[in-house]
N, C-alpha and C positions, 0 to 999 in steps of 0.2 A: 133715586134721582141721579141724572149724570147730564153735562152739558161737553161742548162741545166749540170753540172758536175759528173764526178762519179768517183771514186780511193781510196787506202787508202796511208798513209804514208809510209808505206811498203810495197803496191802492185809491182803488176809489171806493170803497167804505172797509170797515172792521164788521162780521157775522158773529151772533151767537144765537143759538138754540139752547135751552132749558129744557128737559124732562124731569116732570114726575112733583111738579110743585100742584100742590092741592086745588083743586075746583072751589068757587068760591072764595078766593081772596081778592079783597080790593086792593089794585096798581097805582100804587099813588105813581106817576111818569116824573111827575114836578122833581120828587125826593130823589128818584133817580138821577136827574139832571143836573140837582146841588150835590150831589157824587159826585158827578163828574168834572164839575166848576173846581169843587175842592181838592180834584185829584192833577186841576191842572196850576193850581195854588202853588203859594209858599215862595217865601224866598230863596233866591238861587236857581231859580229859573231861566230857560235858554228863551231862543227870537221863535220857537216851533207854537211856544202856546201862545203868541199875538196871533196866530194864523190861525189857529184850531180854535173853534167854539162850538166846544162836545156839544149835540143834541143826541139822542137817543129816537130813535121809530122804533114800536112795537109791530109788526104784521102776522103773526100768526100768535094764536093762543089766547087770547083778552079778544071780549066780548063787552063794550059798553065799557068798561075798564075794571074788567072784573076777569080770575081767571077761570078758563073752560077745564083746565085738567089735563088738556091735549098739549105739546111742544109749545113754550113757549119761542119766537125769533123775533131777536131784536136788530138791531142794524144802528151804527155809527156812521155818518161820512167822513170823509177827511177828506177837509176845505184846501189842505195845500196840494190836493191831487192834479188838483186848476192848473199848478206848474211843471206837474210830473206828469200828464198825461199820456203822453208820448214814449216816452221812458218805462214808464210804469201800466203800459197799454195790454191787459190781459191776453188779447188777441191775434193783435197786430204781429206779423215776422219783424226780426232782431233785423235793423238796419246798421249803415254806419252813422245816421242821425240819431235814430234812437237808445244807442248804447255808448254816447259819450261820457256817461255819468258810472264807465266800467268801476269796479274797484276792485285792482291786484294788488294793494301794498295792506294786507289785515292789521288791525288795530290789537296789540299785547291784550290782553285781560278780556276780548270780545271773543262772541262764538264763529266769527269769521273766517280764522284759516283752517279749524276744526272742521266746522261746517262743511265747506270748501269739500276739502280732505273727504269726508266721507259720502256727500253728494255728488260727486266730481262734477262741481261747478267750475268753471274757470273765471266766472264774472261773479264775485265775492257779493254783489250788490244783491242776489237772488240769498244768499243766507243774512245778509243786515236786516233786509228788508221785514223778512217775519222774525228776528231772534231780536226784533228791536222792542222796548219796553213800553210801544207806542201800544201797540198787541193789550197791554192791560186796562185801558180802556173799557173793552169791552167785558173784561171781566169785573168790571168795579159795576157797568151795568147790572150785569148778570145777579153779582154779590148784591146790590141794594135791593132786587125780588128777594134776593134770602132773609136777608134784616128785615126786610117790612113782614116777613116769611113769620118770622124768628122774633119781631114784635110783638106779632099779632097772638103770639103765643107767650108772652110777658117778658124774652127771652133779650137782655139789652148788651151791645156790644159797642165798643171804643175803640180806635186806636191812634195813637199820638207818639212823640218824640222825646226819648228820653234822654239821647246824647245827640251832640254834631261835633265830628272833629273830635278831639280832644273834648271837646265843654261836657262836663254832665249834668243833668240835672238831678234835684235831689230827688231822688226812688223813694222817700219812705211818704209821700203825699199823698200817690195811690191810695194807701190802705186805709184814709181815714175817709174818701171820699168817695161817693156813689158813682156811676156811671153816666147817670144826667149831670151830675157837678162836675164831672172831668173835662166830659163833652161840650158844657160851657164855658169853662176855661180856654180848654185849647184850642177853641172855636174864633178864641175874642183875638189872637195874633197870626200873625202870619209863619208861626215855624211850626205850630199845633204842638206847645212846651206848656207845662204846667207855672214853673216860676220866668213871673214877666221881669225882674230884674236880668234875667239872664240874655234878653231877646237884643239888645244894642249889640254884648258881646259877640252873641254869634253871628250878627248883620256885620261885625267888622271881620269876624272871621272869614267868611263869604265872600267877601269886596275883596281880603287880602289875597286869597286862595285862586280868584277868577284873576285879579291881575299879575297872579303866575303864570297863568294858563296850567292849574291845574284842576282835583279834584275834592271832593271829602263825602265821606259815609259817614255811619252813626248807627246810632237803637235806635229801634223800633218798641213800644209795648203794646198789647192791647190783652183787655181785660171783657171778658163775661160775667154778667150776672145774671142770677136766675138760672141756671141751666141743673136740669133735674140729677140726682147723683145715678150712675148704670148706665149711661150712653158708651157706648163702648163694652171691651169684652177681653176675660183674661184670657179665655181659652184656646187661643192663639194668637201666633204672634201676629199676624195679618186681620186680626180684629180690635187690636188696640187703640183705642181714638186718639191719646196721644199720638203715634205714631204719623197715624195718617195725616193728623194736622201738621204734623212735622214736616211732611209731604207737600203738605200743599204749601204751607208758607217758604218752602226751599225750590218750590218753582216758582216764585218772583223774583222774577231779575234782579241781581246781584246781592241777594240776601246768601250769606257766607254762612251764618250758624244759628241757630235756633234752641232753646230754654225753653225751661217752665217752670214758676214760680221762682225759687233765689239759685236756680238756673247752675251754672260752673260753680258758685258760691261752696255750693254745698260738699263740693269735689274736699274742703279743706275744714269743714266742720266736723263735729261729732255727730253723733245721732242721737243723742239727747236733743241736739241743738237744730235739727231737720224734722225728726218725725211730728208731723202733729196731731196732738192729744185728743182723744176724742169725749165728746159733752154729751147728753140728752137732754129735752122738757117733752113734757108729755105735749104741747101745740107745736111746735117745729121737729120733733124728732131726734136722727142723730144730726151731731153738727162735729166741728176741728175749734179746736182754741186758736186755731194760729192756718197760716196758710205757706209753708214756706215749699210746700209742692206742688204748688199751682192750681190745686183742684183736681191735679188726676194721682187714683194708687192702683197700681195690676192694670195699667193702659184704660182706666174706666173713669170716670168723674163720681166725683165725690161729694156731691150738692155745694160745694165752698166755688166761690171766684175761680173763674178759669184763667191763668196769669201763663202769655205766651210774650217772650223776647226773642227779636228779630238783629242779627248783624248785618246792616249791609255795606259794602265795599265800596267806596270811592268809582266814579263811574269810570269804563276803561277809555273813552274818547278825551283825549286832551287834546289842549288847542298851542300846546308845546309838545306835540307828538314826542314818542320815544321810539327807539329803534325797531324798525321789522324787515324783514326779505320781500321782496318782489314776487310774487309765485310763479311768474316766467322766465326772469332772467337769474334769480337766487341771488340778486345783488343785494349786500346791507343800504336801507335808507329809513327814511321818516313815513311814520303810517300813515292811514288816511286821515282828515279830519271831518268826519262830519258835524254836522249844527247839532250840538248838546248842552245840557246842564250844569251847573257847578257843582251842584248836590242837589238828591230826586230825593233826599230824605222825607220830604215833608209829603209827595205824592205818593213816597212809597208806605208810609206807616196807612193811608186810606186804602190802596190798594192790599199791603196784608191783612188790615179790617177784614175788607169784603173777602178773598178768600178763605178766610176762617168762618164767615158768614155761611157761605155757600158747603165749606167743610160738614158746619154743624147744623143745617138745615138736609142737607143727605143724611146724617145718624138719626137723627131723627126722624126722618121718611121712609129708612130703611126697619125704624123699631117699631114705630105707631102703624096703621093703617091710616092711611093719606089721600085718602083718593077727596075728600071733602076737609073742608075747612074746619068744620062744625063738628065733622065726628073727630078728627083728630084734636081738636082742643077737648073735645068731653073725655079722650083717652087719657091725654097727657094730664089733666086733673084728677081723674084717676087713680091713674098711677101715681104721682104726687100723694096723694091722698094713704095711698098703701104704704107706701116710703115712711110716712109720718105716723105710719098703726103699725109696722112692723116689729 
């Protein structure tokens, strides 16, 4: 399974294509859409999501709303394109009407003057435009075929807000609670936080931070349940499912470091105090007394909760720009501002959901045979089944 995206922040819509998700599953479109609502959620929110109101088209691959087997494509619009027409006109030649919107002065902490730099663009607006976080959209689409993918096979995934700013919340609440009781929880406010006395806090934090004109990041957590132990592979190091999730959750924008289970923690524990214990019963198998590796040992899962933490970095557009060069003149001034957020924490913990979604619905397509619905649920039981006679 591998997909594939293309758009810019101001085009006229965002593309993705899907390969390799199974024939006969039911598309729920709706569930898709409340993705999307909730990825354009959360407090700390810019003036971009009044404008934006994600729908999703499906056009190739769904049949009746069922899938064929063959590429799935789906397609976003973006509603504020109505402004950028001109500007952002696929076709049209570069006027001097059309390219008043140039931007030479890159923004510190964005991929703008890098970009630049090795594209040899001279109008910085051609790297904002796809290096922009608008781009993940379409993969929160994509990721929701995987979770309904990855439901449908008993497979239940979360992800939510464990810090903003400084504020933390308390980490030990996860481990008593299911993945449906999280998901209700952090469903019921708007920062997607487990402890609701903490949500005024960081509403003031937010308010204080925007009327600097600056920024704030935070953690991310998200949790698996259900996921079979052997997904992944010690046998190399490019087979490790750790790994590769690591991979995917380090291509969403501004995520700085990534964990599993009690993550850097362990950098200063003993190994009494990390390894965990392993149990048997003859109806579930082997199992771990404890979880402090997140579910994976030798890059492979280990039937326990899959526990992945996410850093991500305060966003680089401030609206008190800090200092940058010109890339014509090389003079010191103030960067560009473009329309941005205070903190995308809350849309980025949905968007690392979904690509850890999409992560674990490719290991899985790659280890079952997939071509039907039907026969790979009767594999993965299965195999389940042997895990538990072994």
């Amino acid at each position: 399974m591998h997909y594939i995206t293309a758009g810019e922040s101001h085009g006229p819509q965002l593309t993705g294509i899907i390969e390799g998700i199974p024939a006969g599953l039911t598309i729920n479109v709706e569930k898709i859409n409340q993705a999307l609502i909730s990825r354009q959620g959360g407090y700390g929110r810019g003036n971009r999501q009044k404008i934006e109101h994600d729908q999703v088209e499906i056009v190739g691959g769904l049949r009746h709303g069922v899938t064929l087997g063959s590429p799935i494509a789906l397609s976003i619009k973006n509603r504020d394109h109505a402004h950028w027409s001109e500007i952002m006109n696929p076709t049209s030649p570069a006027t001097p009407v059309n390219t008043v919107r140039r931007v030479e002065h890159p923004r510190p902490g964005h991929a703008d003057l890098v970009g630049g730099m090795k594209y040899r663009h001279r109008d910085l607006r051609n790297v904002l435009e796809r290096s922009s976080a608008r781009e993940t959209a379409i993969r929160v689409a994509i990721g929701n075929v995987c979770e309904q993918l990855l439901a449908a096979l008993d497979i239940h995934i979360i992800g939510y807000v464990q810090q903003v700013g400084s504020v933390k919340i308390n980490a030990d609440v996860p481990q008593k609670l299911t993945v449906p009781q999280i998901k209700r929880q952090v469903e019921s406010n708007d920062l997607r936080i487990l402890n609701y006395d903490k949500v005024s806090l960081i509403h003031d934090l937010i308010d204080q931070t925007k009327r600097k004109g600056d920024t704030l990041g935070g953690i991310i957590q998200v949790i698996v349940e259900n996921i079979p132990a052997g997904l992944g592979s010690y046998v190399s190091w490019n087979t490790k499912l750790d790994a590769k999730l690591a991979g995917a959750v380090m291509g969403v924008n501004a995520i700085k470091g990534v964990s599993f289970g009690d993550g850097f923690n362990d950098a200063e524990n003993l190994g009494s105090q990390v390894m965990d214990e392993i149990s048997y019963d003859s109806t579930n198998g082997f199992s771990r007394l404890t979880n402090h590796l997140g579910g994976f040992e030798g890059g492979m899962t280990n039937g326990m909760p899959i526990i992945i933490n996410a850093a991500m970095k305060p966003i680089p557009t401030l609206y008190k720009p800090l200092q940058t060069v010109d890339i014509n003149t090389k003079e010191p001034l103030k960067a560009n501002v473009e329309r941005s957020d205070t903190t995308a924490i809350v849309p980025a913990s949905i968007v690392v959901e979904n690509v850890v979604a999409i992560e674990l619905a490719k290991a899985i397509t790659d280890t079952f045979e997939s071509s039907n619905i039907k026969r790979l649920k009767a594999e993965i039981n299965r195999y389940r089944q042997e895990l538990v006679e072994y």
